[in-house]
N, C-alpha and C positions, 0 to 999 in steps of 0.2 A: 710320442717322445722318442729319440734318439738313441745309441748306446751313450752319448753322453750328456752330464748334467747339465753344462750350460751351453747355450745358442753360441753362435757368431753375434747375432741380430742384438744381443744383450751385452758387448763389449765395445767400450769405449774408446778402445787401441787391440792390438793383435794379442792374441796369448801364446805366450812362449810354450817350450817342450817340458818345463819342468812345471806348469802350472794346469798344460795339459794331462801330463800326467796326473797331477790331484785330483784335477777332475773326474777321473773317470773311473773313483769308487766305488766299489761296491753298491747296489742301489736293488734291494728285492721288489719284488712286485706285487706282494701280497700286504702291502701295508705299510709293514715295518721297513725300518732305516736302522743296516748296520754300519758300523765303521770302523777302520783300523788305524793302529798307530793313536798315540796322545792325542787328548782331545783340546783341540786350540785353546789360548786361555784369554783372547780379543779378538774382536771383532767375527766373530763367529756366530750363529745359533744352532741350538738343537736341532737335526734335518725334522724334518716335519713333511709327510706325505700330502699332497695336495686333493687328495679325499676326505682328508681329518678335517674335523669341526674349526680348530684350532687356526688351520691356513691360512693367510691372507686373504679368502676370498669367500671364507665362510662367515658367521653371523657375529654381527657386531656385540661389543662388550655394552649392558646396559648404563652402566654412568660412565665409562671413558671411551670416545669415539675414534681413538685411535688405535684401539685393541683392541684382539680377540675377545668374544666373551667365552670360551670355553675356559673350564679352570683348568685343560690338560693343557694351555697353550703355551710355547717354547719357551722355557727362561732364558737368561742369560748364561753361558757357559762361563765365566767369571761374575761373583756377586761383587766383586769390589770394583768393576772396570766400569766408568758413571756412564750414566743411558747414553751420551753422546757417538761414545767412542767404537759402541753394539752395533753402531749401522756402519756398510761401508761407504768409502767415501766414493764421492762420483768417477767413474771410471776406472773402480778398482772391480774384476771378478765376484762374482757372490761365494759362499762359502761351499763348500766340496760337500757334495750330497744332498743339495737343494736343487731338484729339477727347476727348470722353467717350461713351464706350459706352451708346446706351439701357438707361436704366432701371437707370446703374449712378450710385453717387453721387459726385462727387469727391473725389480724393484729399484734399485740399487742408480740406475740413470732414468727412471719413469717417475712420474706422481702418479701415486696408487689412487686409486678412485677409492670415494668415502666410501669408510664401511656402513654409516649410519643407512638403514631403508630409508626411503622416499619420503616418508610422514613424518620421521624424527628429524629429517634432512631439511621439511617443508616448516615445522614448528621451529629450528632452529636449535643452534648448541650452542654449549656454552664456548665449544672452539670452533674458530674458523679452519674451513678445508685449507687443504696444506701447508699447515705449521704457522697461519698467521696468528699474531695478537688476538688472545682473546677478545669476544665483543663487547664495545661497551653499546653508550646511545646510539639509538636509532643514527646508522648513515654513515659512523665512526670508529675507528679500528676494528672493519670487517672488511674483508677481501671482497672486493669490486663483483663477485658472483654471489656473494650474499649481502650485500648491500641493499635494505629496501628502500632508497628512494635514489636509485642507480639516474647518472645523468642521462637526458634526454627518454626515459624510462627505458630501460636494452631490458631485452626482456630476462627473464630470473628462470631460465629452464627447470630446477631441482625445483620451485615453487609448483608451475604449467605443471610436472606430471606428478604431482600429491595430489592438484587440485582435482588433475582431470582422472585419478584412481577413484574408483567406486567410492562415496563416502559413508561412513558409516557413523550414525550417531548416537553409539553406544560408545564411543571415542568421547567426543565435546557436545553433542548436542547439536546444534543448528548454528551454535557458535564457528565463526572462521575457524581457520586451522593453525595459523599465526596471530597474534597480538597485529592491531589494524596499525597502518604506516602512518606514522606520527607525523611526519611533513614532507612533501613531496619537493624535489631538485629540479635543477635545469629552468626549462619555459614552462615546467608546470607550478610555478612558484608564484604565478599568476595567477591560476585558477584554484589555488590554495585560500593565496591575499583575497580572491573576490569570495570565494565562501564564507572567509571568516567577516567581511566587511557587510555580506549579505544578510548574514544570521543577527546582525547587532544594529540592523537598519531601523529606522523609526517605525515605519512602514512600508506600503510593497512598493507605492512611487518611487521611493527612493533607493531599491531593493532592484527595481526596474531600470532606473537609470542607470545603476554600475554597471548591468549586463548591458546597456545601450553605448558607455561608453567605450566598455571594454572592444564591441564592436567595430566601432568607428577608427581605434587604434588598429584592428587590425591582429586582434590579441585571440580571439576566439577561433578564428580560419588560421594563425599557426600552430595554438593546442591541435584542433582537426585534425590536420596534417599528419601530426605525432602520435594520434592516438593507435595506430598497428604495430610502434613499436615502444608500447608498453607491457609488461609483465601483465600477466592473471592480476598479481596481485596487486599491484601499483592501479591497474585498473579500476579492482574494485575499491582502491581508496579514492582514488577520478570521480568514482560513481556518486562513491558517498558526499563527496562534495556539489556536485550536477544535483544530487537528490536538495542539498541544504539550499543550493543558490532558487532550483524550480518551487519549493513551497514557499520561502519569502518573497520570491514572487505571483505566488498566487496561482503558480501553471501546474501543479501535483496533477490533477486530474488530466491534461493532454498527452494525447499522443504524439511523439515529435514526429513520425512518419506520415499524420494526416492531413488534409490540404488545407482542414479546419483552422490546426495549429497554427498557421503562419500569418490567418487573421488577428492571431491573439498574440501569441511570443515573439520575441526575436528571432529571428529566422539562421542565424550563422548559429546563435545558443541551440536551436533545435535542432542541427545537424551536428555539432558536439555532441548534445545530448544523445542522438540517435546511435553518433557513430559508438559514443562509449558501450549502449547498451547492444550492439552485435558485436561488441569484442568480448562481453563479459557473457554475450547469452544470457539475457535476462531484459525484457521488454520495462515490465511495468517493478520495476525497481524504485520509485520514491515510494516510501514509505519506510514502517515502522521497524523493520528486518535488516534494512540499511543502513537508515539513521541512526540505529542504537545498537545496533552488533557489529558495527565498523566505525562506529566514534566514540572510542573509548582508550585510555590506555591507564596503568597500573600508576599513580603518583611519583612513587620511586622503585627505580629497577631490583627488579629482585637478584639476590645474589647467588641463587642457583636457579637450573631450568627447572620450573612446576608445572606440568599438565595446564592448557591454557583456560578447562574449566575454575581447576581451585587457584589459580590465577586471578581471573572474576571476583570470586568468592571472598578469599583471605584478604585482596589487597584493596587500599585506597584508590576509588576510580576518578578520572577527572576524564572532563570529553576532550575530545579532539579540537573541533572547533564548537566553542562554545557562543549559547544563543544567548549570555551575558557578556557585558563590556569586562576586558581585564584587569582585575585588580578589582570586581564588584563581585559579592556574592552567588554561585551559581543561580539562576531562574529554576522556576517551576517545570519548564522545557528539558533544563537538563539535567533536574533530578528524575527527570518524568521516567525518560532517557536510559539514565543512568541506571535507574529502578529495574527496569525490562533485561537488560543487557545481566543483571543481578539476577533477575527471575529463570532467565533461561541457563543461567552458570548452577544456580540450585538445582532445577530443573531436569537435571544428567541422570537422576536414576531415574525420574519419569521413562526416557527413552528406552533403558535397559528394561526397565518390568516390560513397556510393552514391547519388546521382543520377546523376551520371554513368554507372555500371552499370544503372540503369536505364531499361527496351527495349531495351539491347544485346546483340544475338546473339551465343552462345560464340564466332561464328569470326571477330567482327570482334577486325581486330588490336590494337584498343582493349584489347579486355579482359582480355587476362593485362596489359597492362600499369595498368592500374588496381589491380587484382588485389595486385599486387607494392607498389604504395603503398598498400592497404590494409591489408597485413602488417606494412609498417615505422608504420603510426599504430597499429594494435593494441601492437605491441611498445613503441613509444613511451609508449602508455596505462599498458604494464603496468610499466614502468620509472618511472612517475609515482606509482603505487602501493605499489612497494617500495620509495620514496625518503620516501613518505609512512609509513611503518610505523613506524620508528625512534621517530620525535615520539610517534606514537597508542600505545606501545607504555610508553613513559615516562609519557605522563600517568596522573592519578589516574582511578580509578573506586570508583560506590559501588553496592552492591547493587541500588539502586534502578535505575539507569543502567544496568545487568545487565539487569534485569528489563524494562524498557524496550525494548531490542533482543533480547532472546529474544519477545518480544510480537511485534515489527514482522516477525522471522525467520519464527517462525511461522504468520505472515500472508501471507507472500511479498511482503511489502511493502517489500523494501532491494533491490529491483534498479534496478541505475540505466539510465535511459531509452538512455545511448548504448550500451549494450551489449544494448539490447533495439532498437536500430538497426543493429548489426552482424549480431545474426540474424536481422530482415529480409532481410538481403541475401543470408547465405550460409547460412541456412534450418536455422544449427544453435549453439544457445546451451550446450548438455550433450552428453552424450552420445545420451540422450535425450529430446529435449525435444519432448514431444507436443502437439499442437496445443492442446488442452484448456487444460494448462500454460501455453503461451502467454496466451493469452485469460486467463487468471487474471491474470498477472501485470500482461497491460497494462491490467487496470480500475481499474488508481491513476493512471492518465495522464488529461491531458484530451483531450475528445472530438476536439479537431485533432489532436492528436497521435496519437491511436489512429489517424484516420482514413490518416495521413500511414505511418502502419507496415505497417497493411493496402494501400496505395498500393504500396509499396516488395514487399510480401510478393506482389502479383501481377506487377509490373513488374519487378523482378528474377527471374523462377520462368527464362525462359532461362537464364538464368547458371547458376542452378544446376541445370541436366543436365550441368555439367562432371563433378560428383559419377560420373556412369553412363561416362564417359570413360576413355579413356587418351591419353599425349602429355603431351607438356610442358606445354600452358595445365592440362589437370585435373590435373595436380602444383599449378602455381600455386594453383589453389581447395583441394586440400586442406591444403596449405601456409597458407593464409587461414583455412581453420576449425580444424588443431590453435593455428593462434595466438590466434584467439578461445579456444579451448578452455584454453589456458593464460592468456588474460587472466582468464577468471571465476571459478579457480581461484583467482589471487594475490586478487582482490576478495572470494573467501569467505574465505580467509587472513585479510586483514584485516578483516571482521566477526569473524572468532574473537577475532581478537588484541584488538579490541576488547571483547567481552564478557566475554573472560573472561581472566586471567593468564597468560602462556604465556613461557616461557622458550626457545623455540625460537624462532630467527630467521625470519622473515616467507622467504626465498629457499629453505630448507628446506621449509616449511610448501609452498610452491607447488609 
């Protein structure tokens, strides 16, 4: 920094000798900020060291994004002068004894970069980056860089680096990081219309033919095209739709890279398919991780930002695109759905205990008591499930919706991620569940999330020697795995009750 407070680089016009002069007061180096002469009574603030918490460049306020969160941070040198008039205007000097940082530009003629991190940035605020309109719906007074379903998909940078920061699921769980994109823009409004036209098909001939015709127009080789520039996240809602259009047709089980495929599917659909799943990093993405934790959204928007788990939790879900006709009752499918996407929103303190059991030795006295709350959130889980069954048991199904979930069954494609984190921890999901098993099941996760399970699956392996124990802690661990063992039981329960009629109550069935 200079002998004086402000740059050349930070004026909008020349500064004169008597502005120079202001500037070049007083300024200590150890911290503090003195000043002489009356202290301005507009457009001024309190100088403020650019070490202090408080600075523009230090951590953000937790509920207001465009301020400090430190309580030392600068008020206003007049309380009666209205927030407008505190800032200067463009091309006026900044106030005397406000360094600027080399090579950084002023505030005062610059847009300051959000104070919010990356994760608050990715989950979204209640305000748009620089001074726009607050957000309302999906697509709708929000500034063109947080817009999610941006034309022709430009990709969403502040999204790309939350996603691709280590994820942690003592955050939300296995849940996205953002509420999933409601309706996608531009040419992708195409492959929007065919998922939803897909999901509500009679059956798969006919489920078949929209992807055959889509073809022939010439609809499916310009999505292709587009797909490198779509956002992470626009992406992953592409997928979830690729996921809904390939199980009403019957193709869940292919791989669209195999030469196999192209005797079965449409061959332009398999190269969408393909290309979406190297944008997203993620091969074998139809399934049940996709379908139900990216098609979902909250009924009515909430009027302030909540955590996107108790987001799940508190609010009325409706899916995205849904596997009933509009204006007819949701199906069996998408309470099934809906159910799951619920299961892993309760789910969140599941993740947290086991972190917590993980590297902890059987004999520290932590861990039967972790142990003991991880009993009552399984029980919880599975009290969430049979409370859920009543609705899923009522709704309509049609054969097609049958066939559909005998597919994905068959696949090993509906297990839901929090209960492939429970057996992480306590190394047993069945009776017998072989490691093989395992690895099958978790190849519908993404690759964080796998990684994050095989984490848990080595990091937890103390705990489970309680198994080879006697004593009260290895009652607690087995007392933990028959309740897993009864939670995955109600959850097959209701995939039955789902696919197929059943007159027997769901607490029976378990």
């Amino acid at each position: 920094m200079g002998d004086t407070a402000i740059t050349k680089t930070t004026m909008a016009e020349p500064v004169n000798a008597a502005e120079r002069a202001n500037a070049a007061g007083p300024v200590t180096t150890a911290g503090a900020v003195t000043t002489t002469g009356p202290v301005p009574t507009t457009g001024s603030r309190t100088p403020v060291h650019p070490s202090d918490p408080s600075h523009p460049s230090g951590p953000s306020h937790p509920s207001d994004p465009s301020r400090p969160s430190d309580a030392s941070a600068a008020p206003e040198a007049s309380s009666g002068a209205p927030p407008a008039a505190a800032e200067p205007a463009s091309g006026t000097p900044s106030s005397p004894g406000i360094p600027s940082r080399p090579g950084t530009p002023s505030a005062a003629n610059a847009t300051p970069a959000s104070p919010l991190p990356a994760a608050r940035r990715a989950m979204g605020s209640g305000r748009a980056e620089g001074g726009a309109a607050p957000g309302g719906p999906e697509g709708k007074g929000q500034s063109a860089g947080a817009r999610p379903g941006r034309a022709e998909g430009e990709p969403d940078d502040a999204a790309d680096a939350a996603t691709a920061a280590p994820h942690d699921p003592c955050a939300h769980g296995f849940l996205p990081e953002r509420p999933p994109v409601r309706s996608l823009i531009g040419t992708w409004t195409r492959l929007d219309a065919m998922a939803r036209a897909a999901a509500i098909a009679p059956d798969r001939e006919a489920a078949v033919a929209l992807v055959e015709r889509a073809h022939r127009a010439d609809e499916l080789a310009a999505l292709r095209q587009r797909v490198s520039r779509l956002s992470l996240r626009n992406a992953e809602a592409a997928a979830m739709r690729i996921a809904v259009i390939a199980v009403s047709c019957g193709w869940c089980g292919l791989d669209p890279q195999a030469p196999a495929a192209r005797e079965v599917a449409d061959e332009a659909f398999l190269d969408l398919w393909a290309a979406i799943a190297h944008r997203i990093d993620h091969d074998q993405f139809v399934a049940l991780p996709t379908l139900a934790l990216h098609n979902w959204a909250p009924e009515r928007k909430p009027r302030r930002h909540i955590p996107i788990d108790q987001l799940a939790r508190t609010e009325t879900l409706v899916p995205i695109v849904r596997w009933a006709p509009e204006g007819q009752p949701l199906s069996r499918l998408d309470r099934l759905m809906l159910a799951a996407t619920r299961l892993e929103a309760h789910g969140i303190w599941l993740f947290r205990l086991a972190e917590t059991l993980a590297g902890r030795s059987p004999d520290d006295s932590s861990t039967p008591t972790a142990l003991r709350r991880l009993v009552r959130v399984q029980h919880a889980l599975r009290a969430q499930l049979i409370a859920e069954a009543a609705e899923l048991s009522a709704a309509p199904a049609t054969p097609q919706q049958r066939a559909v979930l005998g597919a994905l069954a068959g696949q090993g494609a509906l297990e839901p991620p929090v209960l492939q984190a429970a057996d992480a921890v306590l190394g047993i999901g069945a009776r017998r569940m072989r490691e093989g098993r395992r690895q099958l099941l978790r190849r519908h996760l993404p690759a964080q999330h796998r990684a994050w399970l095989s984490a848990m699956d080595r990091h937890c392996a103390p705990v489970r020697t309680l198994a080879h124990r006697g004593g009260p802690d290895a009652a607690v661990y087995r007392e933990a795995q028959e309740s897993l063992i009864a939670l995955r039981r109600t959850y097959t329960a209701l995939v039955q009750a789902a696919a197929r009629p059943t007159a027997a109550p769901l607490t029976k069935a378990a």
